[in-house]
C-alpha positions in Angstrom: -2.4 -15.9 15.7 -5.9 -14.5 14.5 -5.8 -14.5 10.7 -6.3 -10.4 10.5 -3.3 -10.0 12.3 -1.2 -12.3 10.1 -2.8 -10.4 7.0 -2.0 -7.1 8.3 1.9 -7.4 8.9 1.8 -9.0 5.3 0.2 -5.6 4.2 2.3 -3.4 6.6 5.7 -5.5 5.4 4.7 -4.9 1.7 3.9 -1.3 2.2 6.7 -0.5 4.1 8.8 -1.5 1.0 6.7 0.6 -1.2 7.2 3.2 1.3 11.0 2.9 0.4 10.8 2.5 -2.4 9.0 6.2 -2.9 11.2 7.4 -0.4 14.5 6.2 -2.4 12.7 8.1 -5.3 12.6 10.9 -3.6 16.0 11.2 -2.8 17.1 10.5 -6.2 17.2 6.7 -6.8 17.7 6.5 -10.8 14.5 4.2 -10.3 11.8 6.2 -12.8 11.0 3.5 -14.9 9.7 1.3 -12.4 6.9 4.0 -11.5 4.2 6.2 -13.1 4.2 4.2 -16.1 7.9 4.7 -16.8 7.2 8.3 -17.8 10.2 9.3 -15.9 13.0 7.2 -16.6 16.1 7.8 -14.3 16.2 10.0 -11.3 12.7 12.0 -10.7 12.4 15.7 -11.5 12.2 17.9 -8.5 8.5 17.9 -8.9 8.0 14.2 -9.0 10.5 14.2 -6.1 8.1 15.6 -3.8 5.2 13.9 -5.6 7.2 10.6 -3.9 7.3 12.1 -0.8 3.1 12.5 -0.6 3.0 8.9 -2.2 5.4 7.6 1.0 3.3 9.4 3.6 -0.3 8.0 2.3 1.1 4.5 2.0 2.4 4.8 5.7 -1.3 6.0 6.6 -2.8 3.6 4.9 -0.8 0.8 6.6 -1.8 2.5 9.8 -5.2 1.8 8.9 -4.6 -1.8 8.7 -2.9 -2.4 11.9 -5.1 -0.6 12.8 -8.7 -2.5 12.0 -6.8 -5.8 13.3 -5.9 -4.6 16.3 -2.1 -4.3 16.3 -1.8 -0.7 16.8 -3.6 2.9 17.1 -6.7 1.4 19.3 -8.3 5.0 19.3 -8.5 4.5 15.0 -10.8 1.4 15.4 -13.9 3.1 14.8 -13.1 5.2 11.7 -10.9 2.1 10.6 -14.4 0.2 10.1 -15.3 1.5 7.3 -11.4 3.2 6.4 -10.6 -0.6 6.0 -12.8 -0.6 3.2 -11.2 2.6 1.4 -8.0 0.6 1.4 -9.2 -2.5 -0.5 -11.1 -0.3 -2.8 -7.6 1.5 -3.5 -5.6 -1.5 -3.1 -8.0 -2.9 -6.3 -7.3 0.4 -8.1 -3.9 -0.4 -7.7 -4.4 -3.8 -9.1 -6.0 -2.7 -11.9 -3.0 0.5 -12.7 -0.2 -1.5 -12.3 -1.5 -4.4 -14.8 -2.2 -1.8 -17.6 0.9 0.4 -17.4 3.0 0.6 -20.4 6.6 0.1 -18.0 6.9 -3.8 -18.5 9.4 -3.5 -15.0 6.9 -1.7 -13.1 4.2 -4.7 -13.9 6.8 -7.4 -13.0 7.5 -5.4 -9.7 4.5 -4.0 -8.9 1.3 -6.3 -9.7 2.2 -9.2 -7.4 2.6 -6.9 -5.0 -0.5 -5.1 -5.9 -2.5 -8.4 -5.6 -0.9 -9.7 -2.4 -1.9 -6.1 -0.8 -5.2 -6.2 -2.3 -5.5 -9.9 -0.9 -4.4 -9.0 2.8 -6.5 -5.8 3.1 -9.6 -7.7 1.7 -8.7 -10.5 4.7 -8.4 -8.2 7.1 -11.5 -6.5 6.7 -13.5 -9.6 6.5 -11.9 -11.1 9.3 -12.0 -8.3 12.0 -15.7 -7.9 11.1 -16.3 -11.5 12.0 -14.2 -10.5 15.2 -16.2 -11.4 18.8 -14.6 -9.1 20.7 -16.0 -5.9 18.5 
């Protein structure tokens, strides 16, 4: 199995836990601390509720992009996931970066090594499927 492709369903398997994770949010999950900071402790406000919703829906895309550059899915995305690839490791860094400063000490133990290992398989996927042959 290529590297890009193993990298990818790490990415996608990660993500899709984020995903519900957000999506748990959304519907009320008494799970505020371990997100924006900890700024809402508890069950999200309506407002943040939906806020989740938007955060589920990019991470899905995102993922999409992924699979995407290594192969697995969407074929008809691989030219705009050339350089979308790279819009996903430079997020996946930010995300590094706001995860280790937040003030919610759960959110850093849940979210950083997460943060890392997405950052990690993104990077690996767009290195490797641009060493690809068959492009």
């Amino acid at each position: 199995m290529r590297v890009a492709i193993v990298a990818a369903i790490v990415f996608a398997a990660l993500t899709a836990g984020a995903v519900a994770f957000q999506l748990a949010l959304a519907l009320g999950a008494p799970w505020g601390s371990y997100a924006m900071g900890g700024a809402f402790p508890g069950a999200y406000p309506p407002p943040m509720r939906a806020a989740a919703v938007v955060q589920a829906v990019l991470l899905a895309v995102i993922a999409l992009v992924v699979l995407s550059r290594s192969g697995l899915v969407l074929e008809r995305w691989s030219r705009i996931s050339r350089w979308a690839i790279w819009l996903v490791v430079a997020f996946s860094a930010l995300s590094v970066l706001l995860n280790v400063i937040t003030p919610s000490f759960g959110e850093r133990a849940i979210w950083v090594p997460v943060a890392v290992l997405l950052l990690a398989s993104s990077l690996t996927v767009a290195i490797a499927a641009r060493r690809d042959p068959t492009e």
